[in-house]
C-alpha positions as CSV (number, residue, x, y, z in Angstrom):
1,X,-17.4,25.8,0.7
2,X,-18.2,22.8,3.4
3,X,-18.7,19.4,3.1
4,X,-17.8,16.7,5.9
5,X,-14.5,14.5,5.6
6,X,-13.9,11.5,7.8
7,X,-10.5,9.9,7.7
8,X,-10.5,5.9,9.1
9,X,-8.0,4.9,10.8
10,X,-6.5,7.8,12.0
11,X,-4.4,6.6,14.1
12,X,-1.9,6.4,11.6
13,X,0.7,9.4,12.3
14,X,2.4,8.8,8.9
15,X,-0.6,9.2,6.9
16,X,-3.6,10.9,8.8
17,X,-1.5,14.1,9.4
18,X,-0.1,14.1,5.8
19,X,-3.2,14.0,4.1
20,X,-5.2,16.3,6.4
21,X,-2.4,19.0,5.9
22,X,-2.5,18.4,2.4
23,X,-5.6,19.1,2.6
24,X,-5.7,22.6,4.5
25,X,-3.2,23.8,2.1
26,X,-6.5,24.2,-0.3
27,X,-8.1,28.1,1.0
28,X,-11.6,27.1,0.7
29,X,-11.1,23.9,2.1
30,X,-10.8,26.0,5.7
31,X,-14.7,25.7,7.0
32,X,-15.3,22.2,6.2
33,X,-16.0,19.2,9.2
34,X,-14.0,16.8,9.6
35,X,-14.1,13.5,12.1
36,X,-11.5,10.7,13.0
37,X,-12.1,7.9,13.7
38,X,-10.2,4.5,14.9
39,X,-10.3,1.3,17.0
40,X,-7.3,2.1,19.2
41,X,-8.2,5.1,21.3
42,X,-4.4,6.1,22.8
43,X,-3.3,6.0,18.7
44,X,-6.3,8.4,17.8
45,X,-6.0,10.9,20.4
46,X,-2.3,11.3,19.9
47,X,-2.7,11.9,16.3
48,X,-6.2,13.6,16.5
49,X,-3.8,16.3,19.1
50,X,-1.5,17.1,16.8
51,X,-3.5,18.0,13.6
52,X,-5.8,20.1,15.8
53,X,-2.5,21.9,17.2
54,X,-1.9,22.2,13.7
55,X,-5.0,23.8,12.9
56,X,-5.5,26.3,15.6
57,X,-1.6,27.8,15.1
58,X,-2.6,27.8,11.6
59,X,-5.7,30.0,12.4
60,X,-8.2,27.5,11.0
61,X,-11.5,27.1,12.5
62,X,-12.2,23.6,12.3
63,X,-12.6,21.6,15.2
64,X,-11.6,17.9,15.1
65,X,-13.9,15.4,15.7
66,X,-13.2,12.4,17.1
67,X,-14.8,9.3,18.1
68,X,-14.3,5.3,18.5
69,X,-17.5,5.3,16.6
70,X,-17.4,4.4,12.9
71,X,-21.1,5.8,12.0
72,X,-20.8,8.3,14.2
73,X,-17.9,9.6,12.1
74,X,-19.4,8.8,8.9
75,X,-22.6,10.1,9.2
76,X,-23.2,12.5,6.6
77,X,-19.5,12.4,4.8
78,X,-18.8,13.1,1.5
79,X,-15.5,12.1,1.2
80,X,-14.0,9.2,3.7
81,X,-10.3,8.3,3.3
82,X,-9.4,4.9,4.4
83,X,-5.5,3.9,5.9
84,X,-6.2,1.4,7.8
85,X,-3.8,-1.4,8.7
86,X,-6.5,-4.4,9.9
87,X,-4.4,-6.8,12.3
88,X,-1.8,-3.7,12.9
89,X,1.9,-4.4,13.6
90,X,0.8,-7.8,15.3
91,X,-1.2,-9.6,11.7
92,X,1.5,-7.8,9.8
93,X,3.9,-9.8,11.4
94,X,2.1,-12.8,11.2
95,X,2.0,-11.8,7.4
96,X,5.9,-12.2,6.8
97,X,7.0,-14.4,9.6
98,X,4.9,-17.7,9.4
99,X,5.5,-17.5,5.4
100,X,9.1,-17.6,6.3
101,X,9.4,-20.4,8.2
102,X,8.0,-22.2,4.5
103,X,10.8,-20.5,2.7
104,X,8.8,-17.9,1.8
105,X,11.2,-14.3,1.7
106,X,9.3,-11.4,1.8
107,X,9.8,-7.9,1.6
108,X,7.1,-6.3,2.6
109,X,4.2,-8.4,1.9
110,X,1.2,-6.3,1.9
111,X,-0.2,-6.8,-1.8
112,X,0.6,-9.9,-3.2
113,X,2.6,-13.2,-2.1
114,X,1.6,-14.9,1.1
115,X,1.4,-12.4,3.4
116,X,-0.5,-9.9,0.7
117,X,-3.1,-12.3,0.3
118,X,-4.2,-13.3,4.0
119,X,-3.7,-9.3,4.9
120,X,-6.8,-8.8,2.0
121,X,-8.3,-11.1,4.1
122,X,-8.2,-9.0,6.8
123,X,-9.0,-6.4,4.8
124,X,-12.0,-7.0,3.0
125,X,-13.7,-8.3,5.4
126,X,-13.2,-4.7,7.2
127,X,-14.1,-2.6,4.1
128,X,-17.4,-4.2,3.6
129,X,-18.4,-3.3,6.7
130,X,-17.0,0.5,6.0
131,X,-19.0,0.2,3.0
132,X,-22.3,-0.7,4.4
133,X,-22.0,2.5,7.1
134,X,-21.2,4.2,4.4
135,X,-24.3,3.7,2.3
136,X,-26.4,3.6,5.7
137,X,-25.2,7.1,7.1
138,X,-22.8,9.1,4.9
139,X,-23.9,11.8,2.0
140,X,-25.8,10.0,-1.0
141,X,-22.7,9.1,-3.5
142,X,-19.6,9.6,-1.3
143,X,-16.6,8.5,-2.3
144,X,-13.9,6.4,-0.4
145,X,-10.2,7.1,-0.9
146,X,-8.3,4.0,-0.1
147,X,-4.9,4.1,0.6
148,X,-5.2,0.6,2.5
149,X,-3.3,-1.9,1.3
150,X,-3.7,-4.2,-0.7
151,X,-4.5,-1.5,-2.5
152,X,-5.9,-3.7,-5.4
153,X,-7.8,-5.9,-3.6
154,X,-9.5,-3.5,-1.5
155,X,-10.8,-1.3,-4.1
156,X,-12.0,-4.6,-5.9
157,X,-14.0,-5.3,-3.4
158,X,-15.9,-1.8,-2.3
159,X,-16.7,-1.2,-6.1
160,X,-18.0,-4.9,-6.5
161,X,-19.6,-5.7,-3.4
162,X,-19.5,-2.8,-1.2
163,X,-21.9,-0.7,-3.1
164,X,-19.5,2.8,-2.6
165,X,-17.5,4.1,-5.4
166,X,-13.6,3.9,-4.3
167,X,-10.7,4.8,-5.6
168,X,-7.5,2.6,-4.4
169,X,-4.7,5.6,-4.2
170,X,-0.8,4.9,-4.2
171,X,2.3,6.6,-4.3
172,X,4.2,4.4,-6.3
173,X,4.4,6.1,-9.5
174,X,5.2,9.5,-8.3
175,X,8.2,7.9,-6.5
176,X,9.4,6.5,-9.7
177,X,8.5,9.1,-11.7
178,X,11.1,11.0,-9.6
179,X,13.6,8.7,-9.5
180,X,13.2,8.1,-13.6
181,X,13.7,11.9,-14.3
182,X,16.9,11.9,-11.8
183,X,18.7,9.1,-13.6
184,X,17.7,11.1,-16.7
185,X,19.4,14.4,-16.1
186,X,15.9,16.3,-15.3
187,X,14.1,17.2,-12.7
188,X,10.7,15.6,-11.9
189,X,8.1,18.2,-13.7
190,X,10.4,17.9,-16.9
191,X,9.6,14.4,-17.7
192,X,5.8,13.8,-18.5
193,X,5.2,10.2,-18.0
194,X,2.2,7.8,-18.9
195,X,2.0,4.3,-16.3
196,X,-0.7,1.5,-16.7
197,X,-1.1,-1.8,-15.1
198,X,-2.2,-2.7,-11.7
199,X,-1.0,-1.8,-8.5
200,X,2.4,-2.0,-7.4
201,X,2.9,-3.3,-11.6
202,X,2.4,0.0,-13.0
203,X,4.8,0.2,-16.1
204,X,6.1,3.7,-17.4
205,X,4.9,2.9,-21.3
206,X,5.7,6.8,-21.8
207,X,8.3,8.9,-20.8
208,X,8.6,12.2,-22.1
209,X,10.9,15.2,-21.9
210,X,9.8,18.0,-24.3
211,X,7.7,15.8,-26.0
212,X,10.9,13.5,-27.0
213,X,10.1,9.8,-26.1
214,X,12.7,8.7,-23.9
215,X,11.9,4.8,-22.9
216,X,14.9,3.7,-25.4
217,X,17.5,6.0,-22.7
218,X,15.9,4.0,-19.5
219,X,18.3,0.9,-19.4
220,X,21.1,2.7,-20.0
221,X,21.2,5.5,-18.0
222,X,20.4,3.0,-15.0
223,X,23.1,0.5,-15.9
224,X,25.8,3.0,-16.1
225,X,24.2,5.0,-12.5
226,X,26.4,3.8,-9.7
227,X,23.7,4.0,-7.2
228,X,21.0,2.6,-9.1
229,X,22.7,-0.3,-10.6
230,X,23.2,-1.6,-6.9
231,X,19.9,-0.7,-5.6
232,X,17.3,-1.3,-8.5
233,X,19.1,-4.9,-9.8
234,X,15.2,-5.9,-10.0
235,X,13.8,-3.3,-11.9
236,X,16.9,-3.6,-14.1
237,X,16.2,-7.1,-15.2
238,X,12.7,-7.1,-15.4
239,X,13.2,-3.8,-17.7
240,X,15.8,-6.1,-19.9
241,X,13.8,-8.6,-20.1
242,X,10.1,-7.2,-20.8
243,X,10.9,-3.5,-22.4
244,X,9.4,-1.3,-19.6
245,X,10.7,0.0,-16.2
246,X,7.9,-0.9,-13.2
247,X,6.7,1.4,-10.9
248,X,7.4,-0.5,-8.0
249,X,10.5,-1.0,-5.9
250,X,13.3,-3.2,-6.2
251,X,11.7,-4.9,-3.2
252,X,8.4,-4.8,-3.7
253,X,8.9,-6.2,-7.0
254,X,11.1,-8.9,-6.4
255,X,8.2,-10.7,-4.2
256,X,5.3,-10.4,-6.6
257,X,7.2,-12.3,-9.4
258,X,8.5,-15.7,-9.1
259,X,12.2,-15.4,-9.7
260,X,14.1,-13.4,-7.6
261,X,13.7,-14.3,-4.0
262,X,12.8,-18.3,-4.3
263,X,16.5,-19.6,-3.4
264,X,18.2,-18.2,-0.1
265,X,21.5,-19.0,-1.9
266,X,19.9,-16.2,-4.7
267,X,18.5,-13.5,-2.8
268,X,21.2,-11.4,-1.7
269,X,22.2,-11.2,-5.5
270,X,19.5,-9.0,-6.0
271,X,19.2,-7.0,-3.0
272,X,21.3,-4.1,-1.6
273,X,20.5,-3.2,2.2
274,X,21.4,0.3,1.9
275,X,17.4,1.0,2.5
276,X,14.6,-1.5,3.4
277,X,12.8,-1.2,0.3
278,X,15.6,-2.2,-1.8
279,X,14.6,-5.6,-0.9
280,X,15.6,-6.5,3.2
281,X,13.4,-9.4,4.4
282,X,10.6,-8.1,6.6
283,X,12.4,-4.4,5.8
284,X,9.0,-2.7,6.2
285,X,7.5,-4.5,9.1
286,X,10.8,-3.6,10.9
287,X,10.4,0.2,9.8
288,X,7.0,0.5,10.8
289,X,7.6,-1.3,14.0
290,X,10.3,1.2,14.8
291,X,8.5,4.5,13.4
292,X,5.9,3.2,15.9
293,X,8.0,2.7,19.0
294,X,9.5,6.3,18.0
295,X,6.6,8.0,17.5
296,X,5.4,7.0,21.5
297,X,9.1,7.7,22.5
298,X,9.5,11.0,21.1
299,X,5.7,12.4,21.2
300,X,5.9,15.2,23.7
301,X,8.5,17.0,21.2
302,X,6.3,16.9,18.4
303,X,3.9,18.5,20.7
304,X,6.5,20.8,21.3
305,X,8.0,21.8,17.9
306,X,6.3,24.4,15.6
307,X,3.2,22.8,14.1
308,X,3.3,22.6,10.4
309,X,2.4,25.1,8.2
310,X,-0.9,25.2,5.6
311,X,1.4,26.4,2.3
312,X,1.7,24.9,-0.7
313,X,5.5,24.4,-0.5
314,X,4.7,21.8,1.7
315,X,1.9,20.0,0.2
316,X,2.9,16.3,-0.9
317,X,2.2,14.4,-3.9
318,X,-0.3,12.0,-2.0
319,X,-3.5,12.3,-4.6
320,X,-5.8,12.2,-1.9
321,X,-6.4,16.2,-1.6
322,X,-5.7,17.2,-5.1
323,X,-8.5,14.8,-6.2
324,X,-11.2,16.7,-3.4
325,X,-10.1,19.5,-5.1
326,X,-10.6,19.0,-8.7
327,X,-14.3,18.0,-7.2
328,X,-14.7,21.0,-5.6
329,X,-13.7,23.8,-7.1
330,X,-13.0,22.6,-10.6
331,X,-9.0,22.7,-10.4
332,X,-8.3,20.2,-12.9
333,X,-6.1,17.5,-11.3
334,X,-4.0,14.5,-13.7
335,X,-3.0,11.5,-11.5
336,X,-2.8,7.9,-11.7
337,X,-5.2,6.4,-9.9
338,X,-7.0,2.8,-9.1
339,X,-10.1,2.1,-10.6
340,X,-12.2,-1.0,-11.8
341,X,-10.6,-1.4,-15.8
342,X,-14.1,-1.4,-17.2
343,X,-12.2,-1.7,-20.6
344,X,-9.3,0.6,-19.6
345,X,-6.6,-1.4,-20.5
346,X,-7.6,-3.6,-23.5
347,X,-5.9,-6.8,-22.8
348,X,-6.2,-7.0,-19.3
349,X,-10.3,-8.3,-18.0
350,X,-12.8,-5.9,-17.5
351,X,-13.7,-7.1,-13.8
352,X,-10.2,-6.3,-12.1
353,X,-8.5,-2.6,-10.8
354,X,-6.0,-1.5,-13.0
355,X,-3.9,2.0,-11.9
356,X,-4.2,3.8,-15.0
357,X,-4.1,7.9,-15.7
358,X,-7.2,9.7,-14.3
359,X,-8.6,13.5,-15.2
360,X,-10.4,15.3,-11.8
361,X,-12.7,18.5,-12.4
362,X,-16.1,19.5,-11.1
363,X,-17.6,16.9,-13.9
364,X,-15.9,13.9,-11.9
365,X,-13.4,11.4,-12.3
366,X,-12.5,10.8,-15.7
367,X,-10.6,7.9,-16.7
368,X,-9.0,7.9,-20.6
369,X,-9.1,4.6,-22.6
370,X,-5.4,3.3,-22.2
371,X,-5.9,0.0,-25.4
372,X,-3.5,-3.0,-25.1
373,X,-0.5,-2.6,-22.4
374,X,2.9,-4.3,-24.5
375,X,1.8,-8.1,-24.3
376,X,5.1,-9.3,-21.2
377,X,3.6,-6.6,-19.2
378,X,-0.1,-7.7,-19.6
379,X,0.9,-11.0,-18.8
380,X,2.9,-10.2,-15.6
381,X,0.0,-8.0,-14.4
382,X,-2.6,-11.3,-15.8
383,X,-1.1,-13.6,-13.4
384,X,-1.2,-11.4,-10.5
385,X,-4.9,-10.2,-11.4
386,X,-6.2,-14.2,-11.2
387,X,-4.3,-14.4,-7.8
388,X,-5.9,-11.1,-6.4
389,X,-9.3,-12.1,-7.9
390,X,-9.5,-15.5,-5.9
391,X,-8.2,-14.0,-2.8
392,X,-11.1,-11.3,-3.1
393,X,-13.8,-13.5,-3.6
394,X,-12.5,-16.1,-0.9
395,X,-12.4,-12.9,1.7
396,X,-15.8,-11.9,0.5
397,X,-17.5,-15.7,1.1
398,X,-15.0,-17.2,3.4
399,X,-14.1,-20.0,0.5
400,X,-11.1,-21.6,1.9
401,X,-10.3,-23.6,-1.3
402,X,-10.6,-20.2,-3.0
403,X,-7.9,-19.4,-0.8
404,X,-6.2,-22.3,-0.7
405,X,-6.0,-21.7,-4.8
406,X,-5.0,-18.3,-4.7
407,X,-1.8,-19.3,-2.5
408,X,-0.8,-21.8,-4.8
409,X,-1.4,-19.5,-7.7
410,X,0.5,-17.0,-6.2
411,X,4.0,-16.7,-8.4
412,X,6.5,-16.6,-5.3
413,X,4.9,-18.4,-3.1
414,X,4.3,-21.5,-6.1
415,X,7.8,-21.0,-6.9
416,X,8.9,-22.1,-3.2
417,X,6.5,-24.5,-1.7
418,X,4.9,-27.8,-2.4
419,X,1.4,-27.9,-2.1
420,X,1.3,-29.9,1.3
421,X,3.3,-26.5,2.4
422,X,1.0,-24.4,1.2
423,X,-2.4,-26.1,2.7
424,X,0.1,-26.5,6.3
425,X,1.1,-22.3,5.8
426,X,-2.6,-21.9,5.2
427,X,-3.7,-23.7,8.2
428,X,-1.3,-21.7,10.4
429,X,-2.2,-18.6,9.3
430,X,-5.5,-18.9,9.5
431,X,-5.0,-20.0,13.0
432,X,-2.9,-16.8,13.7
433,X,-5.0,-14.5,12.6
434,X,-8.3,-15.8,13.9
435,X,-9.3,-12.5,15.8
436,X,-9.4,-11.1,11.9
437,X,-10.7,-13.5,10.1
438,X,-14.7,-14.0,11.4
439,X,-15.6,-15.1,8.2
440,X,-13.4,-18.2,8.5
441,X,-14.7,-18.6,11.8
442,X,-15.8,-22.2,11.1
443,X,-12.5,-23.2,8.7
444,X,-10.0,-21.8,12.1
445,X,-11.8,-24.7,13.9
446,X,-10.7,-27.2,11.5
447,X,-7.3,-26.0,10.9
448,X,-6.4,-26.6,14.6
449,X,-7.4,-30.4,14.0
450,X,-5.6,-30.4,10.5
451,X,-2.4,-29.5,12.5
452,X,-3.0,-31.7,15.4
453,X,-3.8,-34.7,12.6
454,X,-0.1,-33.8,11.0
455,X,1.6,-33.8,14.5
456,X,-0.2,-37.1,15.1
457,X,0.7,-38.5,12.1
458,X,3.8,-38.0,11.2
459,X,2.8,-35.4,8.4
460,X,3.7,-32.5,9.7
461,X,6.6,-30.2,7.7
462,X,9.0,-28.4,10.1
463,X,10.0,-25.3,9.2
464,X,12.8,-24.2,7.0
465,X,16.2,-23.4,9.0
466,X,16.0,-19.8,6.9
467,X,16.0,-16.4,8.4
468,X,16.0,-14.2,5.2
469,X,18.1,-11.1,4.9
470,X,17.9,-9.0,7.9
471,X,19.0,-5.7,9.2
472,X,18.8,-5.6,13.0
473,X,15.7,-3.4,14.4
474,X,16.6,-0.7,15.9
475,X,15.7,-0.2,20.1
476,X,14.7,3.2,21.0
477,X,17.8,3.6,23.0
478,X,19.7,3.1,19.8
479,X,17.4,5.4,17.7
480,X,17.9,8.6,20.0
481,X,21.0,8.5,18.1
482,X,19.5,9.9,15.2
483,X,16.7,11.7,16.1
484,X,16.5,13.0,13.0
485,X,16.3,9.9,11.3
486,X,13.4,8.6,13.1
487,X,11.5,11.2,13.2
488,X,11.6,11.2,9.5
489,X,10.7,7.3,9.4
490,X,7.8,8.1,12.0
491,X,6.4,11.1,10.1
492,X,6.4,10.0,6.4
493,X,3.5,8.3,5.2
494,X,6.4,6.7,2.3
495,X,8.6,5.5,4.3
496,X,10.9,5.1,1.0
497,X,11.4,8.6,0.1
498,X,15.3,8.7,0.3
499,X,16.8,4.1,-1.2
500,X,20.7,4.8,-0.3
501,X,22.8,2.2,-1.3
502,X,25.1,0.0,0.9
503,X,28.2,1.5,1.5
């Protein structure tokens, strides 16, 4: 069996070397081609190293691949995974910082809120380009896998405008399928669970164990779990308050909806800093920034240690590799998966990605017909779908009052700023990120004089005297404490695998 897989953006340790050892865990998957391909040329060769070490003390006979050179890399692909982080650590931090200094407390802002919409910005913008090599050079109907957040928005825009069937792929549900079936008593393949929404508000509208529904047990057993009723205060009330438990993290959550995180005085109710994800301000930008610094620090050990081994004990619940397989050999595959709704989800529109269960076999990828989500859920995910659809199509056309009306219609970032703030957090964004923005090339221009006319003025608003919730970022001196610890942080493509509370 052969075919050719490019992976873009593999200079992402986390990810690139979790999904391509996924991957070589499936036998006939050991003959295929496979390129890498990146625009940072240290980050590729480092992680490009260590999955061909992996693959030669493995006794696989594939050679790596890898170039600088999108097209090259693509050129006759069927299957190209995307995890690429347009901007990098220096846009990310553009993404949570500036919307900070309007009030504007994020957790991790890379789907929704502020910093979620100008990263699609970014985003889109790159993908279409992806998209047009792809149809130019790679195998007639290849598919994309993106992991790239957002997630939502992405997809959106390769299947509408990009011309390449994509599928937006997250490990959000797993993660709370997990944690459900803990704070039920079971273990994980115990509980069969149903989730429908969009991305990042995926709701568990079934939860099973032995074909007993147990959505009714949910509330309780989390109120009563000592852990979880520090760590999940979120999830908790939006599950009190709308029936279903969401797939996303306490933190995550908290920034797509407007009521959690609009009031300093308010935000370290809900919180819990045992872990970043639970909700610390800028708590992923600050893992990432020192998984990075680690992963430089520490490379010649990885180099060093064992290389991983191709079994299936250590295969992942990333969909990415499961879903080539169920293409390949047949292997029927059940996920949950991002797809355009096309009528998936009744009461949610047609045009818009919804992450709904999915069926993989050698016929294709086979999505189910979900019918109405319960109506507080629909509407939740309906606000955030008329946010995400403006920010698409004002990426896609470089509309600035499309994105001007996205941030206002965004829940958080509505619930904390006046419009004046808004078209000022715009403006300096925009100016920010100008390397990744070309096709507000012409709007960056004017932004500079729209700030220099509010300095002139008198209009200008100076920022907030607010710094969020913070845990201190660790140096590398500090993290060779626990090497352990960062490694783990470095390696994982979730960097939210273990949420311990505060002690």
């Amino acid at each position: 069996m052969s075919f050719k897989l490019a992976v873009i953006g593999a200079g992402s340790v986390g990810f690139t070397r979790t999904l391509f050892s996924d991957l070589m865990t499936v036998p006939e998957f050991r003959n295929i081609e496979v390129a890498f391909t990146d625009i940072n040329q240290h980050n590729l060769d480092m992680v490009t190293t260590l999955c061909q070490r992996d693959l030669d003390e493995n006794g696989v006979p594939i050679h790596i691949h890898a170039t600088l050179n999108r097209r090259e890399a693509l050129q006759g692909a069927r299957y190209i995974i995307n995890c690429v982080r347009i901007g990098m650590l220096e846009g990310f931090e553009t993404d949570v910082e500036i919307p900070l200094k309007y009030g504007v407390d994020q957790c991790v802002a890379d789907t929704l809120c502020a910093g979620g919409i100008f990263y699609g910005q970014r985003g889109v913008a790159a993908i279409l380009d992806f998209c047009k090599d792809i149809r130019e050079v790679s195998e007639p109907g290849a598919i994309m896998l993106n992991y790239a957040n957002p997630n939502a928005m992405m997809t959106w825009a390769a299947n509408k405008y990009g011309g390449v069937q994509t599928i937006g792929l997250c490990h959000g549900v797993q993660g709370g399928h997990q944690q459900l079936a803990k704070a039920l008593g079971y273990e994980q393949k115990e509980v069969d669970i149903i989730c429908a929404g969009i991305n990042h508000q995926t709701w568990y509208i079934s939860v099973k164990h032995n074909g007993e529904e147990l959505l009714d047990r949910i509330l309780p057993a989390y109120e009563q779990d000592e852990e979880l009723s520090r760590t999940e205060k979120v999830r908790i009330d939006v599950l009190r308050n709308f029936g279903y438990y969401s797939t996303e993290s306490n933190g995550h959550l908290s920034e797509y909806v407007s009521w959690y995180r609009k009031r300093p005085e308010e935000v370290e109710k809900w919180i819990d800093l045992g872990s970043w994800i639970n909700g610390e301000t800028g708590g992923y930008l600050r893992v990432c920034r020192e998984g990075r610094n680690w992963f430089e620090e520490d490379y010649p050990n990885w180099l060093a240690e064992p290389a991983r081994q191709y079994v299936p004990e250590n295969r992942s619940q990333e969909h990415g590799s499961y879903i080539i397989e169920g293409l390949e050999t047949g292997r029927v595959y059940r996920g949950h998966f991002n797809v355009m709704n096309n009528g998936c989800i009744t009461n949610l529109p047609d045009e818009c990605v919804v992450e709904v269960p999915g069926y993989v076999d050698a016929n294709g990828v086979n999505i189910p017909k979900v019918g109405d989500l319960p109506l507080g859920c629909a509407a939740i995910c309906s606000q955030s779908i008329w946010v995400q659809r403006l920010a698409v199509e004002a990426a896609v056309a470089g509309d600035i009052a499309l994105l001007r009306q996205a941030l206002l219609m965004d829940p958080l970032t509505g619930a904390v700023c006046t419009p004046p703030e808004i078209m000022q957090m715009c403006d300096e964004m925009l100016i920010a990120g100008a390397q990744w923005l070309p096709q507000y090339a012409g709007e960056i221009e004017r932004a500079k004089e729209h700030m220099a006319q509010r300095r002139a003025n008198g209009t200008y608003i100076a920022p907030r005297d607010y710094k969020g919730v913070r845990v201190h970022e660790k140096t590398v001196e500090e993290m060779r404490e626990n090497r352990e610890e960062a490694r783990k942080n470095a390696a994982e493509a979730d960097k939210a695998k273990e949420r311990p509370a505060a002690k």
